[in-house]
N, C-alpha and C positions, 0 to 999 in steps of 0.2 A: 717372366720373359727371360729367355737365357742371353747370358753373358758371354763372350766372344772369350776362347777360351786363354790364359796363361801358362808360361812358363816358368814363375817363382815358387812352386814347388809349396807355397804353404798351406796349412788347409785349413785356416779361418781365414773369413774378409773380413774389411775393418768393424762390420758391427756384430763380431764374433758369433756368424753364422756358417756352422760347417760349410768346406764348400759343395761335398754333394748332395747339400739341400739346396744351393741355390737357384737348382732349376725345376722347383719342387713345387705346383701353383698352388697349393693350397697350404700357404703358410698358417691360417687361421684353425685347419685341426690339427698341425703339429704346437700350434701355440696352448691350444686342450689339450695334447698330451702333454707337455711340459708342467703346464699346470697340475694335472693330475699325480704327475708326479713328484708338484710341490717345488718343483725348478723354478719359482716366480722368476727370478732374471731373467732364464733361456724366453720365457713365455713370454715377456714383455719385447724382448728383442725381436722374437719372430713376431708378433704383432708389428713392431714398427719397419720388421723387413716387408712383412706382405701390405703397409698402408703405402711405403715408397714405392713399391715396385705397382701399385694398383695406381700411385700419382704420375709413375712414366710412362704408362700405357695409355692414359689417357690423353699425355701431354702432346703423344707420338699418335693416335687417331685424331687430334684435333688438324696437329699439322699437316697429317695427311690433307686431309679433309677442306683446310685451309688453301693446300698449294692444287688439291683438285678444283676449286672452286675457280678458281681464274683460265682451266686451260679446256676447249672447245676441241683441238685436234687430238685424235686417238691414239697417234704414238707416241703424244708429249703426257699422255696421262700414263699406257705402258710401263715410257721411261720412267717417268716419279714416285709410281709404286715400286718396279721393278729394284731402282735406285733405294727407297726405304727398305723393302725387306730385306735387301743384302746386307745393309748395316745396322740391322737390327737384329737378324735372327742367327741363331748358331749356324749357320748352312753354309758350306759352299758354290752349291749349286742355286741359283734363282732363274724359275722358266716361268711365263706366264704364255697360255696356247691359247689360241681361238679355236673352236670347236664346231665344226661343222656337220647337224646331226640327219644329215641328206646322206652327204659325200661318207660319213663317219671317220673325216680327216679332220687333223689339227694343222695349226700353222704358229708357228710359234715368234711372237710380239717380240718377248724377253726373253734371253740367255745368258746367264753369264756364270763360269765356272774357277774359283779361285781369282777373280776379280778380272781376269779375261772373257771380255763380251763375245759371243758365238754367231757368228751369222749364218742361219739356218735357211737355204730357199724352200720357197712354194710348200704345198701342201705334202702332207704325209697320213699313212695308214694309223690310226690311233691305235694305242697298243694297250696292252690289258691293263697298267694300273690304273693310267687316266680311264679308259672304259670304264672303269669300277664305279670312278668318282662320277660321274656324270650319267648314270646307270640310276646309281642310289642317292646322290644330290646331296650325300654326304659325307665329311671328311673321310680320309682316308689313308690309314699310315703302316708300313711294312720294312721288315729288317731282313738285313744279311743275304740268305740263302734263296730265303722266299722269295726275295726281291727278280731272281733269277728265275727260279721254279713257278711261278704266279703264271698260269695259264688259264685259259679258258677256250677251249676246245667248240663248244655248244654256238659259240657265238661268231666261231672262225678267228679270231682275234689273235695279232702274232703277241708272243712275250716281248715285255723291255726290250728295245734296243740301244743299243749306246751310239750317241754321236762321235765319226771317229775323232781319234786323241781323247779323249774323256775317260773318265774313272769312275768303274761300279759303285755307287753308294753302297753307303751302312746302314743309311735310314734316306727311305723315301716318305713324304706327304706331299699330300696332296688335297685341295679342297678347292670347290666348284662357286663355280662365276655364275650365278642364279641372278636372271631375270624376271620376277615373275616366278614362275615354278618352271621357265627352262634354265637346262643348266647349256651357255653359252661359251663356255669355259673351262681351262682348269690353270690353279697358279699351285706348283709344286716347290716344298721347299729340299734339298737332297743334303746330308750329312756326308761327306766322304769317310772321317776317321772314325764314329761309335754309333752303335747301336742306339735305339731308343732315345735318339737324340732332343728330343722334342715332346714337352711336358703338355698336360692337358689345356692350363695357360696359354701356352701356346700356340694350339689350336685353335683356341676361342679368338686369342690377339688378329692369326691371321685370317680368321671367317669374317671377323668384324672388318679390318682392313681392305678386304675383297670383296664384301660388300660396297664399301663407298665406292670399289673403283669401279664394279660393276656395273652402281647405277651413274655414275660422271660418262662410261661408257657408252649407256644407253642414249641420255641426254647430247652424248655429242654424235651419236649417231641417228636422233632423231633431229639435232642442228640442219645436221650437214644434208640429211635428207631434203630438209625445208627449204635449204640454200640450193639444191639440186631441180627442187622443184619450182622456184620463184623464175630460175636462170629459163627454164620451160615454160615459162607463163610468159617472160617476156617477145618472145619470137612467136607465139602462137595461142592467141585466145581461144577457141574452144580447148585446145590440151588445157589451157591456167584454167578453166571451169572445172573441168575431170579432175584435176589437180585440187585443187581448193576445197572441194567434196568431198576427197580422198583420205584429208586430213581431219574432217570434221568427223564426231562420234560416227557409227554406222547406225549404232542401235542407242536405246536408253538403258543404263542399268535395268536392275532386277532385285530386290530386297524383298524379305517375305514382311508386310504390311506395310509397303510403299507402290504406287503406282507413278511411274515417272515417263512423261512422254515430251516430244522437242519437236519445231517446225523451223528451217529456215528457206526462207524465198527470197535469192536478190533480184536487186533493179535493173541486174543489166549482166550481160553472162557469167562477170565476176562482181565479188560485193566485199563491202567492210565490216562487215556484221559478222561475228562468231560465237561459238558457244563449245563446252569443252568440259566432261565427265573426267574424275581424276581420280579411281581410288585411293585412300589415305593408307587405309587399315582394311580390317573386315568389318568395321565399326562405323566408319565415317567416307563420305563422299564429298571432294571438293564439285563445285557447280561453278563455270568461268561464264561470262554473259560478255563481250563488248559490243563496239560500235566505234567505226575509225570514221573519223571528218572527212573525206571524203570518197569518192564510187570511183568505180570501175578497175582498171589493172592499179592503177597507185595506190589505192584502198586498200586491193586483194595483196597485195608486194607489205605490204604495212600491215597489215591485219594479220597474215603468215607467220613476218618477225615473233610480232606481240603475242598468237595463239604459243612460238617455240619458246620465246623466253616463260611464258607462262610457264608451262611445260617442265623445263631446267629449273627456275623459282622454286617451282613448287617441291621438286626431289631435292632438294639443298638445306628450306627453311621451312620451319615450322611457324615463322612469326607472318603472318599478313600483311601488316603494315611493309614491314622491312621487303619482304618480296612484291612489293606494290612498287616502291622505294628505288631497286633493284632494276624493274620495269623500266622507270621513268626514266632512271639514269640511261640507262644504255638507248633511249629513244631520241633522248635529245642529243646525245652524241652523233646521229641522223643526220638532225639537223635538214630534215623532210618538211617540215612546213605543213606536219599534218599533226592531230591529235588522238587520241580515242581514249573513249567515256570505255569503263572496266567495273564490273563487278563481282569479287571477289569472295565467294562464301563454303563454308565447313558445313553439312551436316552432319549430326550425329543421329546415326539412327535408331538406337535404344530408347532415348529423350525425344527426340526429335526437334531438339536445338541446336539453333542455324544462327553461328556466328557471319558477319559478314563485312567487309572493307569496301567501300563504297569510293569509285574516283570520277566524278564526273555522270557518274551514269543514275538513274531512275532507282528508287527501293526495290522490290519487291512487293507487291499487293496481295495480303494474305485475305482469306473468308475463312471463317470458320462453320462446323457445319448446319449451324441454322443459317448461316446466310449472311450474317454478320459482316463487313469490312473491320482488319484490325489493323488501326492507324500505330504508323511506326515513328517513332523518333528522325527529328535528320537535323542534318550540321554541316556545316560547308567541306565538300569531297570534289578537289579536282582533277581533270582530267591528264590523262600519263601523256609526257612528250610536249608540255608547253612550262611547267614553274620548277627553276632546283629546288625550291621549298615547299614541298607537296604538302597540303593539306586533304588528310584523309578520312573520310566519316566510318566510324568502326560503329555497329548495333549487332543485337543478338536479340532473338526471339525465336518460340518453341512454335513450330506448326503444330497447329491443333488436329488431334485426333476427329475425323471427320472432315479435316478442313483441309484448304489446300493452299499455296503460294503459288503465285506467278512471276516468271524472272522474262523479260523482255526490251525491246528494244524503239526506239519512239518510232519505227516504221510502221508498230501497230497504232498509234494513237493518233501521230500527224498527217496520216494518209486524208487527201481531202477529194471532196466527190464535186459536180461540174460545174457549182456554185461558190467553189472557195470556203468551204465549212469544214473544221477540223473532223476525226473521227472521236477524238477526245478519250478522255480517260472515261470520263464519266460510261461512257456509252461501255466500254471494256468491262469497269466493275457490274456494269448490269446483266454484260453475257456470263461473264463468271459464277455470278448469284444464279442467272438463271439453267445455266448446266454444271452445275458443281455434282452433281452426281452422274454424271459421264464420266467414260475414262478419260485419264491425262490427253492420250494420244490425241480422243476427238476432241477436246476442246479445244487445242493447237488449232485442226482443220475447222473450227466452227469460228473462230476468230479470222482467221486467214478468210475464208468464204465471207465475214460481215464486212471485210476490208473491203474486197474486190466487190463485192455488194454494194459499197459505200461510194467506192471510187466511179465504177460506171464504168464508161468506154475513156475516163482517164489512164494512161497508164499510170504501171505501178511506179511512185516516184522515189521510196524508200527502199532500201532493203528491210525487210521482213521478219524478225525471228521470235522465238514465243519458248520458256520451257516451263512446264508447270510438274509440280511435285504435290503429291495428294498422300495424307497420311490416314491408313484406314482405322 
């Protein structure tokens, strides 16, 4: 990571490391060269230069990452990266753009040049070197001359322009705000006074950095959507149906020796019931299941929160409990007078074991593929939005090859038909056994069908939901 430059003229720093290695990332082959040449001090030094400067980088993306965590509006994240890179990296110049790949215009979040902030209006023509970065979705860095001469003719694209008052860099970079595999973005760092200002190190520091804010981005722009859409469900139910639909999976994944199919039906034009695909990796799939205490718009208004914090949880932490945790806290700050049962699980799809966090809500009901029920562990798990001291049941179990899991919601079990008789579990693990070799999709529709089969000319008094996962 480079060091802001000095004026004392000397050229060792205090752990007598030249200073024009300092900006040098791979201290660990200059510390093999040292060695090689028997220099053991020099070698031991640059080892303990490159274990510090690898303990400040890390110190410095925790904190990022720390002061992302608390902030929901988009240009209070902006500012706090914005505000890091500048005191972080050798650059004068810190821009971070939103990128427009309709309009192929930016708009630019952050500016700020010699430590004066730039207030740049409305949108603009993206010019060739961000083009570059968001073209190739990877970093990108140019000096001097080039910096000026960098065209691209094929694509219409005008060269660098300078905002007036501003000063040609010496070194530009630049590296892309990737969502996903789009790039939504670009955060440029500009050198004024030298060339090649910016080490390989430093690349990496600031790809890593722009990641977290990319995704704290995303999450506050999937917030603020929810908040957008809850404010529309209050003034007009059939929109909060459209709406509420909107938000839920469209499809079910797709894995090659997975079959995953999902059903939800509410009780009433909007419902508390949700469910919600999260890829992890290319490896793993989170699976969200809840059920909020009670129906209709206060349900859907509460269920919306709980599907976004999910959502945000989930891009933040790795630990389950702790984003269960996370959940609770922010529900009962509410202070809604509502609850919802949550089930929380990781597959992996190599193994096919499924960790899972359990609050309030139902196991899963796995068969294997003779037909088998396999009984699961359980332990007191309660529901998000009523105790500060959550107790949460964690289990993990491998879906058997052949076999399948059910994740649902007690709207299939408690549906009762015109005599007051439950639909029961029991009856569920029978249809399971008896279509376990359909696909996912229809067993969803064959359980829904025994519901309303069951119910008669009762309405539906539950909401409805069913996802079943089948391992071939």
């Amino acid at each position: 990571m480079p060091r802001k430059p000095d004026n004392t003229g000397e050229t060792m720093n205090a752990k007598g490391i030249p200073k024009e290695d300092q900006n040098v990332q791979d201290f660990y082959s200059q510390a093999a060269n040292a060695k090689a040449q028997g220099d053991w001090k020099q070698a031991a030094k640059y080892y303990e230069h490159g274990l510090e400067q690898r303990a400040v980088e890390l110190a410095l993306i925790n904190s990022v990452q720390e002061g992302l965590s608390s902030k929901y509006e988009m240009q209070a994240i902006y500012d706090l990266v914005g505000d890091k890179l500048r005191d972080t990296f050798n650059a004068q110049v810190v821009m971070i753009s939103q990128y427009d790949s309709i309009t192929k215009k930016i708009y630019h979040h952050y500016a700020i040049e010699r430590g004066q902030h730039l207030q740049i209006p409305g949108w603009s023509p993206i010019d060739v070197s961000r083009s570059r970065v968001v073209q190739t979705k990877k970093p990108f860095m140019i000096n001097g001359q080039e910096i000026i001469d960098l065209s691209d003719p094929s694509m219409n694209i005008s060269p660098m322009t300078l905002v007036p008052g501003t000063e040609v860099p010496k070194t530009w970079l630049g590296v892309p705000m990737l969502v996903g595999n789009e790039a939504r973005g670009i955060v440029s760092l500009q050198n004024l006074d030298i060339e090649n200002a910016f080490s390989a190190s430093d690349i990496d520091l600031l790809t890593t950095l722009t990641n977290s804010m990319s995704q704290s981005l995303e999450n506050a722009r999937l917030f603020d959507e929810t908040q957008r859409l809850l404010n529309q469900m209050e003034s007009e139910m059939g929109l909060a149906r459209q709406a509420q639909k909107s938000i839920l999976p469209i499809g079910s994944p797709r894995y090659p020796g997975y079959d995953i199919g999902s059903l939800i039906m509410p009780a009433r034009a909007v419902g508390g019931d949700f469910y919600d695909f999260i890829p992890l990796d290319d490896q793993r799939l989170c699976i969200v299941i809840g059920d909020v205490s009670d129906k209709g718009l206060p349900a859907a208004l509460f269920m919306a929160i709980t599907f976004s914090l999910a959502r945000v949880e989930t891009g933040r932490n790795n630990d389950q409990g702790k984003i269960l945790e996370n959940i609770n806290r922010f529900l009962l700050k509410m202070k809604a007078n509502m609850f919802v049962t949550l089930l929380y699980c990781s597959l992996e799809y190599k193994t096919g074991n499924l960790r899972y966090s359990r609050a309030g809500h139902l196991p899963p009901i796995v068969v294997n593929k003779d037909g088998k029920i396999i009984d699961l562990p359980v332990t007191n798990g309660q529901a998000l939005g009523m105790f500060e001291n959550l107790s949460i049941d964690q289990q993990q179990f491998t879906i058997p090859k052949g076999g399948l899991a059910l994740f649902f919601s007690d709207g299939l079990y408690e549906a009762f038909d015109p005599f007051g008789r439950a639909f029961g579990l029991d009856r569920v693990k029978e249809l399971l056994v008896a279509h376990r070799h359909e696909s996912a999709q229809t067993i969803c529709q064959n359980l829904w069908l025994a519901v309303q089969e069951h119910s008669g000319e009762i309405l539906h008094q539950d909401d409805f939901t069913t996802v079943i996962v089948k391992r071939e």
